[in-house]
PDB file of the backbone (N, CA, C, O) and the ligand in Angstrom, with CONECT records:
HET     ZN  A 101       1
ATOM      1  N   UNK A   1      42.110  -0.114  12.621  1.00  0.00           N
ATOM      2  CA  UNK A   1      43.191  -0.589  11.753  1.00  0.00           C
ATOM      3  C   UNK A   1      44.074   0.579  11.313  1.00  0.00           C
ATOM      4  O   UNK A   1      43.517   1.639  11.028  1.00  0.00           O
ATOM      5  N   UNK A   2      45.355   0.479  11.235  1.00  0.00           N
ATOM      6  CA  UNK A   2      46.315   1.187  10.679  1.00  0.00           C
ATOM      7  C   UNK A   2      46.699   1.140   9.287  1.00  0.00           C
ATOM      8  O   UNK A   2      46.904   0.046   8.763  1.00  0.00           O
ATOM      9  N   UNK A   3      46.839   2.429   8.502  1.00  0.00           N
ATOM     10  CA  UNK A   3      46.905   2.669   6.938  1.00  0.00           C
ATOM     11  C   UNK A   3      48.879   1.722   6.738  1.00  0.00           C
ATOM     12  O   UNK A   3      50.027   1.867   7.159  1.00  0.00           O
ATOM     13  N   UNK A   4      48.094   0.829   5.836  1.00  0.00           N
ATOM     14  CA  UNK A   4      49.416  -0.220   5.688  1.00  0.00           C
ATOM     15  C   UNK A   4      50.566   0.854   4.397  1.00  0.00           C
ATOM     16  O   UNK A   4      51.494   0.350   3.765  1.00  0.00           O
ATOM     17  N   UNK A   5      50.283   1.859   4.335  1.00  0.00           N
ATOM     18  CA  UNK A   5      50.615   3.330   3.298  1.00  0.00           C
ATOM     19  C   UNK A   5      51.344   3.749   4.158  1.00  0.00           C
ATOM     20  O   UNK A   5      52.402   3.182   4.430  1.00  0.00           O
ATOM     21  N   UNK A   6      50.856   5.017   4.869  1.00  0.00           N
ATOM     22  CA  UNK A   6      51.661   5.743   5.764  1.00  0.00           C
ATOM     23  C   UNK A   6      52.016   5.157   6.966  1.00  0.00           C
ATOM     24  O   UNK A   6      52.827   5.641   7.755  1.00  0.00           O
ATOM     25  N   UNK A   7      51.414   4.116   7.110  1.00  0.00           N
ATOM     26  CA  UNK A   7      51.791   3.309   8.783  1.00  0.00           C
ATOM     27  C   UNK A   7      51.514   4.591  10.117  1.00  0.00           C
ATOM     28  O   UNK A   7      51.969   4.413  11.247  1.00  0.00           O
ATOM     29  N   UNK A   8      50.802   5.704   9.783  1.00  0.00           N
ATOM     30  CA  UNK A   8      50.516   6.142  11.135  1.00  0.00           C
ATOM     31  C   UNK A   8      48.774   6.812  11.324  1.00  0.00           C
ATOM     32  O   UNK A   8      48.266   7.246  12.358  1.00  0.00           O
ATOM     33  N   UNK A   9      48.239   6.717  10.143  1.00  0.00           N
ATOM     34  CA  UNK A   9      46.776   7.015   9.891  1.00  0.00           C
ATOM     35  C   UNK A   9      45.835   5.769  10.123  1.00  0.00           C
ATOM     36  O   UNK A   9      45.858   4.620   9.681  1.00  0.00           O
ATOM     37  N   UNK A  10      45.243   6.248  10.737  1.00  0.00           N
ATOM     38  CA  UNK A  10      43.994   5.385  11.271  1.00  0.00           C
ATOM     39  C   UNK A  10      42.914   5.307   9.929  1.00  0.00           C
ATOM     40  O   UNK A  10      42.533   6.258   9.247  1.00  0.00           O
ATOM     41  N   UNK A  11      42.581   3.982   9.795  1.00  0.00           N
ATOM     42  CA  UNK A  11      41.271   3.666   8.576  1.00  0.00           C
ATOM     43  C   UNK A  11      39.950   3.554   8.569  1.00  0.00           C
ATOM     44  O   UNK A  11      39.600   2.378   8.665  1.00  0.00           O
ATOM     45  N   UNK A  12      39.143   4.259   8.500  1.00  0.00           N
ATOM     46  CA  UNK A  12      37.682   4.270   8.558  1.00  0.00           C
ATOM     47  C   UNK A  12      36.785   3.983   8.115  1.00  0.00           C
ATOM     48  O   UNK A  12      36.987   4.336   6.954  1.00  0.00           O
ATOM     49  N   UNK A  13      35.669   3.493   8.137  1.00  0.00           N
ATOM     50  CA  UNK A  13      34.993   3.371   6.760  1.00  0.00           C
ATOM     51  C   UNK A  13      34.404   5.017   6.457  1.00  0.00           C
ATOM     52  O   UNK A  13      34.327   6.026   7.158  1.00  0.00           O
ATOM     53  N   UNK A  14      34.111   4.748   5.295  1.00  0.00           N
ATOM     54  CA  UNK A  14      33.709   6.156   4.408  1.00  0.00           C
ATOM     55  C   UNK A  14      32.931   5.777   2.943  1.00  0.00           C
ATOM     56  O   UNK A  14      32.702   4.658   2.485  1.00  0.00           O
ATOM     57  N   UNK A  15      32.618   7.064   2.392  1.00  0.00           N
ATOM     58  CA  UNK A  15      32.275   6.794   0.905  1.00  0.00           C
ATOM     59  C   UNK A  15      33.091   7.203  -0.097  1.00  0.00           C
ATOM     60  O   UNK A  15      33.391   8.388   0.050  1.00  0.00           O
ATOM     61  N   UNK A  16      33.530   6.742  -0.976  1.00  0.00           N
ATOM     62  CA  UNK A  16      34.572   7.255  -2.096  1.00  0.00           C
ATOM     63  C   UNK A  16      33.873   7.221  -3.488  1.00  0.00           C
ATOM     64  O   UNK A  16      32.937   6.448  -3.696  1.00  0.00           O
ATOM     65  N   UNK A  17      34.304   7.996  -4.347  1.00  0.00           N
ATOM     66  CA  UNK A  17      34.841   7.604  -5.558  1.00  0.00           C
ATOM     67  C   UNK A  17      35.326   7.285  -6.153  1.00  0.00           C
ATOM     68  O   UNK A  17      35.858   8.120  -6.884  1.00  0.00           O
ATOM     69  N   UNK A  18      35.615   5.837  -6.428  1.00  0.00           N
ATOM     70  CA  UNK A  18      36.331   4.836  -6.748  1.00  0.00           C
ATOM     71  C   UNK A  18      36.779   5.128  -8.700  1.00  0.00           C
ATOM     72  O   UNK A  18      35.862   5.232  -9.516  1.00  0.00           O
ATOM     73  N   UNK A  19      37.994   5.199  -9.054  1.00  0.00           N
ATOM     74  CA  UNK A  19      38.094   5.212 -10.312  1.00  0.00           C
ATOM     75  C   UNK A  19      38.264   4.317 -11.231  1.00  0.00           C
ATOM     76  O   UNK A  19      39.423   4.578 -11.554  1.00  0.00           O
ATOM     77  N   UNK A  20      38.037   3.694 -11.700  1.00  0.00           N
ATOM     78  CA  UNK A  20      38.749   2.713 -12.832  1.00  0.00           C
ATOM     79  C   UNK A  20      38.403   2.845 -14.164  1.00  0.00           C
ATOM     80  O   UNK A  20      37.270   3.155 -14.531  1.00  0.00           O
ATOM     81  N   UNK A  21      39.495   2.585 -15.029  1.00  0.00           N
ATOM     82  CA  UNK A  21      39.756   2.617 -16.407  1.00  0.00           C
ATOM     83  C   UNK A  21      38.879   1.518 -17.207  1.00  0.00           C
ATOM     84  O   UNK A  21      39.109   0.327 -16.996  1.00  0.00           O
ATOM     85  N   UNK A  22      37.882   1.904 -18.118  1.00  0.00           N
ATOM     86  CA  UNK A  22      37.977   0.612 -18.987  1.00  0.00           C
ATOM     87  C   UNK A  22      37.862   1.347 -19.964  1.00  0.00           C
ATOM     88  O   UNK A  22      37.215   2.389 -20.060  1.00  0.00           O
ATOM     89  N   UNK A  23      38.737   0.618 -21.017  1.00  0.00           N
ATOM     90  CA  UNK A  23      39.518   0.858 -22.252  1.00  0.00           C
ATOM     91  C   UNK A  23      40.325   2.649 -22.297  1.00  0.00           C
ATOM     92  O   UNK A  23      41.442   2.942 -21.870  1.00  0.00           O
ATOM     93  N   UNK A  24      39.680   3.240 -22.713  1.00  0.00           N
ATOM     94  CA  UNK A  24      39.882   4.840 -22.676  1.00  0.00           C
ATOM     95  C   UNK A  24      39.308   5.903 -21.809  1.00  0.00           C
ATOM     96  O   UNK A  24      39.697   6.968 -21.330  1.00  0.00           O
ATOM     97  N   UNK A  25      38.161   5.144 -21.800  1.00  0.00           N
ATOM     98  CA  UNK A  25      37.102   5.665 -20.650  1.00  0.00           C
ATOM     99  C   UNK A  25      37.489   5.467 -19.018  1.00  0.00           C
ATOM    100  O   UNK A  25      38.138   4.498 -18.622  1.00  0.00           O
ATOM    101  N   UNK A  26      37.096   6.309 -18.321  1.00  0.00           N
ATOM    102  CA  UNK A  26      37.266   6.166 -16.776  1.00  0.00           C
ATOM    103  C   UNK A  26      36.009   6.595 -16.088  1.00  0.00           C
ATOM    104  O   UNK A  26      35.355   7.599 -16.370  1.00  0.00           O
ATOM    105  N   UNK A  27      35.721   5.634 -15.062  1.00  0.00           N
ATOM    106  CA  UNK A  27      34.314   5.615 -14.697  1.00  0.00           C
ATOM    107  C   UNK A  27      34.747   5.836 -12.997  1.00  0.00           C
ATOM    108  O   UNK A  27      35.644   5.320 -12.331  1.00  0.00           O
ATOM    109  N   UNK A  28      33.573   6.942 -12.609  1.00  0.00           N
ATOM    110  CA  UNK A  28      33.232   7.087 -11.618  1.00  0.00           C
ATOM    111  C   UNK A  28      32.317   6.449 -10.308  1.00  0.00           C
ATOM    112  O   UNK A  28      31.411   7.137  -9.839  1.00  0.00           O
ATOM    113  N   UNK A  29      32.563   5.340  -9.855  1.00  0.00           N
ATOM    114  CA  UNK A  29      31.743   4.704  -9.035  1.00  0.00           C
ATOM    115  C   UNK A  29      31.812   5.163  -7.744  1.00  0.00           C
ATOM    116  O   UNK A  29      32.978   5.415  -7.440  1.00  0.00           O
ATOM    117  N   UNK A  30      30.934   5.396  -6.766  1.00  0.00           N
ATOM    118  CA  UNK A  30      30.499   5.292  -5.702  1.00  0.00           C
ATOM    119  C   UNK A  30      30.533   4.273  -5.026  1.00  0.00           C
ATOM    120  O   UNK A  30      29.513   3.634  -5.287  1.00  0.00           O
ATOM    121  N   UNK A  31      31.396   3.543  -3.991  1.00  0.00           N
ATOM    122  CA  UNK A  31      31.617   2.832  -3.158  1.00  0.00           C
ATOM    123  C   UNK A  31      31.592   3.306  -1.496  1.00  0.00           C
ATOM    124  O   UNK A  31      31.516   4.392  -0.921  1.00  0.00           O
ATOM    125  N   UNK A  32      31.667   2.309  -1.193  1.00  0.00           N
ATOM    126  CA  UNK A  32      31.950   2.387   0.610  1.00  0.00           C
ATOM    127  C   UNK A  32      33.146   1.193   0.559  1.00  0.00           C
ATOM    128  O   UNK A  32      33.246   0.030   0.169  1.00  0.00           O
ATOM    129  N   UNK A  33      34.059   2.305   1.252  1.00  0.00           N
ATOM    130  CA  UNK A  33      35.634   2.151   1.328  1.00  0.00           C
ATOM    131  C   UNK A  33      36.345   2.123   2.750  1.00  0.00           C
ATOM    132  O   UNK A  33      35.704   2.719   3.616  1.00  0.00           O
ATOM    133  N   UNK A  34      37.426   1.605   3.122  1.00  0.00           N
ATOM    134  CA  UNK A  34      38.158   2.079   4.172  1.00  0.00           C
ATOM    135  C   UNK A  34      38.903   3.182   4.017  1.00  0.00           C
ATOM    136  O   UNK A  34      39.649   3.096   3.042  1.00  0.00           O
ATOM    137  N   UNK A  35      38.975   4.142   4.588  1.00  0.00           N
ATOM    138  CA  UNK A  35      39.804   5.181   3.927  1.00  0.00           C
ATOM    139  C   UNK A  35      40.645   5.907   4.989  1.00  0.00           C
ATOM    140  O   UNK A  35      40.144   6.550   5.911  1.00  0.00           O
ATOM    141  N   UNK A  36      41.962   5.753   4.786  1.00  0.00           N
ATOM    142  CA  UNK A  36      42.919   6.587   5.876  1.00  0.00           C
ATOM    143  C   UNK A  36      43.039   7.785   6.022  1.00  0.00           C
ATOM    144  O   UNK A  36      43.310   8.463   5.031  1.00  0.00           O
ATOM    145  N   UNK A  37      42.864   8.426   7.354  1.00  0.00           N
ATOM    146  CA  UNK A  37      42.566   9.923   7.759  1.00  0.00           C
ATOM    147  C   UNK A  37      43.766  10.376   6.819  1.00  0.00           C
ATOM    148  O   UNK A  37      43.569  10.748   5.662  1.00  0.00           O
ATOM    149  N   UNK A  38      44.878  10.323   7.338  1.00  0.00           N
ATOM    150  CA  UNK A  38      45.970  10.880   6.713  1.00  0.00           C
ATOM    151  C   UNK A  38      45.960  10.908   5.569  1.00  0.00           C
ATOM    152  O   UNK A  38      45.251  11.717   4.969  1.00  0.00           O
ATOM    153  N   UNK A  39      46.855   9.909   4.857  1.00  0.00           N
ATOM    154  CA  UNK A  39      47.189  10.044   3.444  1.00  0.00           C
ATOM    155  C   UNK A  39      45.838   9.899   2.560  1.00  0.00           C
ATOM    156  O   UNK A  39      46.021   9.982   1.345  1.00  0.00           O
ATOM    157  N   UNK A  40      44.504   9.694   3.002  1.00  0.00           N
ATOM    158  CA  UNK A  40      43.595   9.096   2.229  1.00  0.00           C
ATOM    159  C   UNK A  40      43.516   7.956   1.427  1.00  0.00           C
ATOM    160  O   UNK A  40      42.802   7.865   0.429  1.00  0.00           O
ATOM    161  N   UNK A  41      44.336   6.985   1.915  1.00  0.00           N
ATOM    162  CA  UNK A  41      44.752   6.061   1.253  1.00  0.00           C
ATOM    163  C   UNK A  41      43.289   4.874   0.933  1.00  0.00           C
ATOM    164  O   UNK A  41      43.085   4.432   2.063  1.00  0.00           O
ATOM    165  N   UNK A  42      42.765   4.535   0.453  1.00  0.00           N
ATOM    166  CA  UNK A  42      41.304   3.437   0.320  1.00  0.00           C
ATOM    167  C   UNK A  42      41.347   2.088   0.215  1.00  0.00           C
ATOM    168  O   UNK A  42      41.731   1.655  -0.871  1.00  0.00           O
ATOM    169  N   UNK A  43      41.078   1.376   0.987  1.00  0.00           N
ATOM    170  CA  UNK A  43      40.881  -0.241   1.019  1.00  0.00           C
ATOM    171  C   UNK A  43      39.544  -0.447   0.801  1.00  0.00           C
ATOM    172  O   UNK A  43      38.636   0.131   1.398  1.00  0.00           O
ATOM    173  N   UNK A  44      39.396  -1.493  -0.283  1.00  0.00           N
ATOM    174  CA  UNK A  44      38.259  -1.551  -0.868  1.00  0.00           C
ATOM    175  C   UNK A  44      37.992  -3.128  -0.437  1.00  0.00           C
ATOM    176  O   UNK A  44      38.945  -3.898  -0.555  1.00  0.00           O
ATOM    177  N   UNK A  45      36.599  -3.690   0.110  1.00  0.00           N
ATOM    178  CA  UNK A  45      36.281  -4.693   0.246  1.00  0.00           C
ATOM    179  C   UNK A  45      36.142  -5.567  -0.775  1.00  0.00           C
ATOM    180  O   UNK A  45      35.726  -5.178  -1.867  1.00  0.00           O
ATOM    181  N   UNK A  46      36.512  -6.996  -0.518  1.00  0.00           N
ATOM    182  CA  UNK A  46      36.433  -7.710  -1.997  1.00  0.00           C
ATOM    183  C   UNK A  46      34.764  -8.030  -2.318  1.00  0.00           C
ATOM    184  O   UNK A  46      34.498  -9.154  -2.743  1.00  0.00           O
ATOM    185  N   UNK A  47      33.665  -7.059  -2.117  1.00  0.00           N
ATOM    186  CA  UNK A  47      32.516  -7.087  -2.392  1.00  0.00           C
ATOM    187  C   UNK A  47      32.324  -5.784  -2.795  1.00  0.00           C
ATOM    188  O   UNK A  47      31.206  -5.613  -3.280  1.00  0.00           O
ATOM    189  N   UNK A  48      33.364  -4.334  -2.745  1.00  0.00           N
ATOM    190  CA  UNK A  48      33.235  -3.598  -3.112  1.00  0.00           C
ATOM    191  C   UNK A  48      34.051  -3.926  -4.543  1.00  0.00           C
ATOM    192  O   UNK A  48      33.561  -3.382  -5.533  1.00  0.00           O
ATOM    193  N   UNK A  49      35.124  -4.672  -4.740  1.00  0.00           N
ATOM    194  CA  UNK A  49      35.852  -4.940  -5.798  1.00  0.00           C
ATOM    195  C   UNK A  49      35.246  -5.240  -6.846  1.00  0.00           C
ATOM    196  O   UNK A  49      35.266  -4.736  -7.969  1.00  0.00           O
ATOM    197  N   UNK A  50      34.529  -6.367  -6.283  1.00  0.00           N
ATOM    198  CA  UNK A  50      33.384  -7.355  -7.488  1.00  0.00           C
ATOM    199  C   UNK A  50      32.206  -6.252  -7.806  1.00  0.00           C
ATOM    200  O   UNK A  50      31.144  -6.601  -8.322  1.00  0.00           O
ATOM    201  N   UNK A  51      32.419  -5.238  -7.540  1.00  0.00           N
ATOM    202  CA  UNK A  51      31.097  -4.591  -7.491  1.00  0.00           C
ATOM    203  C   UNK A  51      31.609  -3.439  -8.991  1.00  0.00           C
ATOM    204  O   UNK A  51      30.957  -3.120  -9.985  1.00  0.00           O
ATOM    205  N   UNK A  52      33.127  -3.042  -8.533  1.00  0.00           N
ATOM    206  CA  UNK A  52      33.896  -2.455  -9.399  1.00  0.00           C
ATOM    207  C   UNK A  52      33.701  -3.112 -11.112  1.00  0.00           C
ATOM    208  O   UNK A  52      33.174  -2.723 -12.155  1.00  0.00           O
ATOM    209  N   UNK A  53      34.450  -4.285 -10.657  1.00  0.00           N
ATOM    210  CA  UNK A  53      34.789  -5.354 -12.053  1.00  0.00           C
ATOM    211  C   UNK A  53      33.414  -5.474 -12.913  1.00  0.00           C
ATOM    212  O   UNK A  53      33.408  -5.283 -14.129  1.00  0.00           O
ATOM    213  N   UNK A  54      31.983  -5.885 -11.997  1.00  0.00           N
ATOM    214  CA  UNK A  54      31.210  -5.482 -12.748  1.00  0.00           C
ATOM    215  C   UNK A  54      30.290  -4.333 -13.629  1.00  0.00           C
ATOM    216  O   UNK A  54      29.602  -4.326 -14.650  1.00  0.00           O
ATOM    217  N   UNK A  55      30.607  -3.630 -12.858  1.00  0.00           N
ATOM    218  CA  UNK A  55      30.116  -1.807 -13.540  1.00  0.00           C
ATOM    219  C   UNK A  55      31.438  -1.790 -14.766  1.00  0.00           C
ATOM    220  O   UNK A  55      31.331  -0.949 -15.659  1.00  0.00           O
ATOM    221  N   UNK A  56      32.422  -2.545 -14.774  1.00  0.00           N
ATOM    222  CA  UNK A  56      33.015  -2.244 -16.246  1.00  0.00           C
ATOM    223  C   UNK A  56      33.057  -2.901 -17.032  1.00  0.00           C
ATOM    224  O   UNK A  56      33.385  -2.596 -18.179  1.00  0.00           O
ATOM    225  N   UNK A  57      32.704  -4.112 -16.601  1.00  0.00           N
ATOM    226  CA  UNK A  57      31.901  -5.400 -17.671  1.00  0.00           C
ATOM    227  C   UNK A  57      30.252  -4.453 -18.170  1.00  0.00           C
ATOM    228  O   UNK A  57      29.835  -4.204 -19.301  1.00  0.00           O
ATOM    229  N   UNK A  58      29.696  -4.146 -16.928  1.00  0.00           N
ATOM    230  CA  UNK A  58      28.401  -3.903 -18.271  1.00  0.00           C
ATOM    231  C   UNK A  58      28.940  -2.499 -18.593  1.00  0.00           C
ATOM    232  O   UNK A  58      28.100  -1.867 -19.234  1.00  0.00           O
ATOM    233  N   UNK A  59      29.964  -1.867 -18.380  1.00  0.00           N
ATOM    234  CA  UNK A  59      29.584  -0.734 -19.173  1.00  0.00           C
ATOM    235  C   UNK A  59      30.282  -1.141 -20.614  1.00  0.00           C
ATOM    236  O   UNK A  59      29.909  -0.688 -21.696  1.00  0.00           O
ATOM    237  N   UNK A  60      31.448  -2.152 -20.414  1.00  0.00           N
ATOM    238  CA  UNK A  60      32.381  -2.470 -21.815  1.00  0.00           C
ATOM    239  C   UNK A  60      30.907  -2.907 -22.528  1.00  0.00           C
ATOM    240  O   UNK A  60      30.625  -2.306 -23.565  1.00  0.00           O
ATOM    241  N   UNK A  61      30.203  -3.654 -22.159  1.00  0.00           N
ATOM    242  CA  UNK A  61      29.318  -4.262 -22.653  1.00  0.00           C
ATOM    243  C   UNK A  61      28.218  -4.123 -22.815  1.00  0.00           C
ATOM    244  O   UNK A  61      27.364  -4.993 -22.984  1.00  0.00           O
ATOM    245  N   UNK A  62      28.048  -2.395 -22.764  1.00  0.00           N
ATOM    246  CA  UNK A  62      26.823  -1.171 -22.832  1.00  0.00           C
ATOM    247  C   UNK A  62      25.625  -1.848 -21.976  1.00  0.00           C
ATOM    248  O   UNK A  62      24.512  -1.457 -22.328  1.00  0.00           O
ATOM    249  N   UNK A  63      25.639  -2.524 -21.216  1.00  0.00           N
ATOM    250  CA  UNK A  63      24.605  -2.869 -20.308  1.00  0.00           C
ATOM    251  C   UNK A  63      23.902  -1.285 -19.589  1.00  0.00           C
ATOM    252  O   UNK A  63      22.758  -0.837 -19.657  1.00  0.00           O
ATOM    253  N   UNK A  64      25.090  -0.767 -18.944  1.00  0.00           N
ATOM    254  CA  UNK A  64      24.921   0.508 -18.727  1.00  0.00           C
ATOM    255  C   UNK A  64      25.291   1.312 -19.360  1.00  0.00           C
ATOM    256  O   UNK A  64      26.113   1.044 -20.236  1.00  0.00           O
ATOM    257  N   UNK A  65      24.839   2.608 -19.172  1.00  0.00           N
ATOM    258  CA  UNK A  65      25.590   3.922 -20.175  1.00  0.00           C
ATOM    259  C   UNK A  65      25.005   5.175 -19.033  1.00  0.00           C
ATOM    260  O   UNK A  65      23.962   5.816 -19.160  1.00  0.00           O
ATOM    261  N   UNK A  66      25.731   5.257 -18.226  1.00  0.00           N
ATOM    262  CA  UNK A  66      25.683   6.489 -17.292  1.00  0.00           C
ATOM    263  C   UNK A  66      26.143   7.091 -17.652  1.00  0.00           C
ATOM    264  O   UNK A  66      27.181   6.901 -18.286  1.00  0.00           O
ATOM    265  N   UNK A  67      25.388   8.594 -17.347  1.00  0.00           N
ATOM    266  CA  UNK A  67      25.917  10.148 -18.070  1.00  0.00           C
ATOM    267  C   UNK A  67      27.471  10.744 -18.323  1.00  0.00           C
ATOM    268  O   UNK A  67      27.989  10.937 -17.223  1.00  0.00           O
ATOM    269  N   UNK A  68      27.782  10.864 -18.702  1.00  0.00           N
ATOM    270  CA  UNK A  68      29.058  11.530 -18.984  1.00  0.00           C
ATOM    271  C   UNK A  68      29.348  12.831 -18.008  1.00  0.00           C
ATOM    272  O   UNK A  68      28.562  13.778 -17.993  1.00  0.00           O
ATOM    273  N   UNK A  69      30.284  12.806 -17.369  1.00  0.00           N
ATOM    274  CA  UNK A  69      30.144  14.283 -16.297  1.00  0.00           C
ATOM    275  C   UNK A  69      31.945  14.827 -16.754  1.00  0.00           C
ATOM    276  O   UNK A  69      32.651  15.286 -15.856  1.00  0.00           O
ATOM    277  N   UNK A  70      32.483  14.698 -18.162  1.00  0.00           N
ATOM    278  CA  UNK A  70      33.637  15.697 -18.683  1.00  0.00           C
ATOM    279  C   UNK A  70      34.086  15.076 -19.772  1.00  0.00           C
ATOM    280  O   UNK A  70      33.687  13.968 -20.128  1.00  0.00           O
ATOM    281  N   UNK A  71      34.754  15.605 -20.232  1.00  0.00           N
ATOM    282  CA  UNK A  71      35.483  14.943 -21.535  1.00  0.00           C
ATOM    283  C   UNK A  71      37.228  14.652 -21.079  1.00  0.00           C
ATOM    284  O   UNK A  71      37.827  14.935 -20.042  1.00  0.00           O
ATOM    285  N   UNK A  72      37.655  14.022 -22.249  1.00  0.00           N
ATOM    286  CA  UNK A  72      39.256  14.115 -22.172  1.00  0.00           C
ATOM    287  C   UNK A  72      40.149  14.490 -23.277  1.00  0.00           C
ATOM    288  O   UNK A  72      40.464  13.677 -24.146  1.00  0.00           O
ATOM    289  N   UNK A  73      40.492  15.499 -23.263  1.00  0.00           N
ATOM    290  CA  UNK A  73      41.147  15.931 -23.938  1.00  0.00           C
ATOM    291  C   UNK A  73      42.552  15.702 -24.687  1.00  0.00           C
ATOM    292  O   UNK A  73      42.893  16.850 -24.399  1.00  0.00           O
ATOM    293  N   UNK A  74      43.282  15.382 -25.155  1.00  0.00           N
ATOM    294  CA  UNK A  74      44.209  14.983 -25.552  1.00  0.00           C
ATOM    295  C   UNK A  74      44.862  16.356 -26.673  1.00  0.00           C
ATOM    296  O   UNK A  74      44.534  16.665 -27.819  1.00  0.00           O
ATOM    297  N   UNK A  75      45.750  16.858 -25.863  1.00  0.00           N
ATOM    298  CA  UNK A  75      46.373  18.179 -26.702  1.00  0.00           C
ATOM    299  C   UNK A  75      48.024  17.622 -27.299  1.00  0.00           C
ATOM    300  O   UNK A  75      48.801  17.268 -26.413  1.00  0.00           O
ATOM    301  N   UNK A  76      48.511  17.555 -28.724  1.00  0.00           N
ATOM    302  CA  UNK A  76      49.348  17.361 -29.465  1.00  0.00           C
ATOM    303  C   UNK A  76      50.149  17.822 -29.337  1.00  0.00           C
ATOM    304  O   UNK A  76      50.007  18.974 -28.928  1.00  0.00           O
ATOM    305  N   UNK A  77      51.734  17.285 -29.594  1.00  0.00           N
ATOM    306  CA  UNK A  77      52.924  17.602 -28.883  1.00  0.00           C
ATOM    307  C   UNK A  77      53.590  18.582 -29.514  1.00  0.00           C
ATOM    308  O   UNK A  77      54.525  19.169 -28.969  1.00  0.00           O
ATOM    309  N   UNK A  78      53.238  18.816 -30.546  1.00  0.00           N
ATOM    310  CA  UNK A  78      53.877  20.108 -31.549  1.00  0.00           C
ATOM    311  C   UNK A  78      53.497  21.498 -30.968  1.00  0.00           C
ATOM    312  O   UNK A  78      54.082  22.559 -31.184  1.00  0.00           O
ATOM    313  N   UNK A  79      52.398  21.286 -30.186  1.00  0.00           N
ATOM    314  CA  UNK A  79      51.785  23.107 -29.933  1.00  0.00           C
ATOM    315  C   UNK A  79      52.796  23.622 -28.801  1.00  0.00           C
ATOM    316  O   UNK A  79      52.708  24.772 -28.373  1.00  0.00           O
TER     317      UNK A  79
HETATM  318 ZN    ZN A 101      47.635   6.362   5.291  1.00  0.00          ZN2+
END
């Protein structure tokens, strides 16, 4: 399959780190992705999706609480 992004990178499967936001927090998941040589662009299966949506349901919903690997900083506009 061809990256529907750059239209000239070929798509593979691979493993990613998938990001998504819930609330303030951003969580690091581990998926298996399509991912384009070129741009790196990622197509995610709609079983990798549902897999997404739920790791941020239990984490909104402290089911889980996986380690923290950085903080976020937020530096004020006056400095
Ligand atoms: Zn691409």
């Amino acid at each position: 399959m061809k990256c529907v992004i750059c239209k000239t990178g070929e798509v593979q499967p691979d493993t990613v780190q998938a990001e998504i936001k819930a609330g303030c927090d951003r969580l690091l998941v581990t998926v298996e992705a399509e991912v384009c040589r070129e741009c790196g662009e990622a197509y995610y299966s709609s079983e990798a999706l549902r897999l997404l949506e739920r790791v941020r349901d239990d984490f909104s919903r402290k089911v889980i609480a996986p380690p923290s690997v950085g903080k976020v900083y937020q530096i004020p506009m006056d400095r």
